[in-house]
C-alpha positions in Angstrom: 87.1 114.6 111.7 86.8 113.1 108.3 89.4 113.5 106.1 89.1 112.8 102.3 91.4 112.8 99.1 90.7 112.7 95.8 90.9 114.7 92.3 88.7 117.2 90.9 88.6 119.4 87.6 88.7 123.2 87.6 85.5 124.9 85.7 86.6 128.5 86.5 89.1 130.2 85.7 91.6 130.7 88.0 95.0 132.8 88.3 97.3 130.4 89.6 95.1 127.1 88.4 94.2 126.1 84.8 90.8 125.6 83.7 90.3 122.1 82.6 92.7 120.3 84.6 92.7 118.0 86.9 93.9 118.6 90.7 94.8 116.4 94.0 92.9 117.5 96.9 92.8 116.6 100.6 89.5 117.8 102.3 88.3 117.9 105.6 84.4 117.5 106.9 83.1 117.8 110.7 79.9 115.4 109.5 80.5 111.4 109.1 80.4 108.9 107.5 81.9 109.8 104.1 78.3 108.2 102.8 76.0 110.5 104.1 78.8 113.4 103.3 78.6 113.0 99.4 76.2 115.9 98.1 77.0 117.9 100.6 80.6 118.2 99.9 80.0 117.7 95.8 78.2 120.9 96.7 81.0 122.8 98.8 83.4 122.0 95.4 80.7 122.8 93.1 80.3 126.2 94.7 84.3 126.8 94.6 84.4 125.8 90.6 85.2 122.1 90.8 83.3 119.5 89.1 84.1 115.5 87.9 85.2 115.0 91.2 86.6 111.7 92.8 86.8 110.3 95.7 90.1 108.3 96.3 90.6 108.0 99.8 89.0 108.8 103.3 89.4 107.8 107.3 89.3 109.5 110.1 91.4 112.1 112.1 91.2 111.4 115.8 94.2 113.2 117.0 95.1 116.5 115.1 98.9 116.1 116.3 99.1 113.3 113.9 99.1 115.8 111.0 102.6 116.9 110.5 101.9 119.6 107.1 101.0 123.2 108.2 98.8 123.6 105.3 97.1 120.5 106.4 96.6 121.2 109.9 95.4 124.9 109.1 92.3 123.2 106.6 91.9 121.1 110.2 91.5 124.0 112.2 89.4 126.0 109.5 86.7 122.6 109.5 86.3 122.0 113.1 84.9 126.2 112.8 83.4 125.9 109.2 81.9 122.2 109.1 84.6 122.0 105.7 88.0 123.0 104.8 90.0 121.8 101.6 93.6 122.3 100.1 94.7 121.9 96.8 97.6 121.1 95.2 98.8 123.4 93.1 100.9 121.1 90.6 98.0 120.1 88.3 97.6 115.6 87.0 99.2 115.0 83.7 
C-alpha cells in the first residue's frame, strides 16, 4: 500500500476547516508507484475541495501492524476496500 504525505489548500467551505488554508495530509492508495498515481489522486482531492496540492513524502506500507495511530490505520483499512483513503489534520499551516 502506498502511503503519501503532503499539504493541500481547502476550496470549499468547510465547518470545521477554513477555506483558504493550507492542511497536512497523509493519504493512502492501493495502485503504485506514486508516478503513475498522480492525476488520479489530484483527482480524488479535487473532488473533496482540495487544490495546490503537494506532495512531500511517500513509501510503502508492507505490514499494517507497523501503523500505531487509529485514525491512520482506519484510512488503511478504508483504501485496501476503496482503492484511496486520506486523513487530515485538523490544525491548519501558519
Amino acid at each position: 500500500m502506498l502511503i503519501i504525505n503532503g499539504t493541500a489548500e481547502l476550496m470549499k467551505n468547510n465547518d470545521h476547516l477554513n477555506k483558504g488554508d493550507r492542511y497536512e495530509f497523509n493519504m493512502f492508495s492501493l495502485n503504485m508507484p506514486l508516478e503513475d498515481q498522480l492525476a488520479q489522486i489530484e483527482d480524488y482531492l479535487v473532488t473533496r475541495g482540495w487544490d495546490n496540492i503537494e506532495v512531500a513524502n511517500n513509501g510503502i506500507i508492507e505490514d499494517p501492524s507497523e501503523i500505531q495511530h487509529e485514525v491512520l490505520l482506519t484510512a488503511y483499512e478504508k483504501a485496501k476496500t476503496e482503492g484511496y483513503a486520506v486523513t487530515i489534520n485538523n490544525q491548519s499551516l501558519i
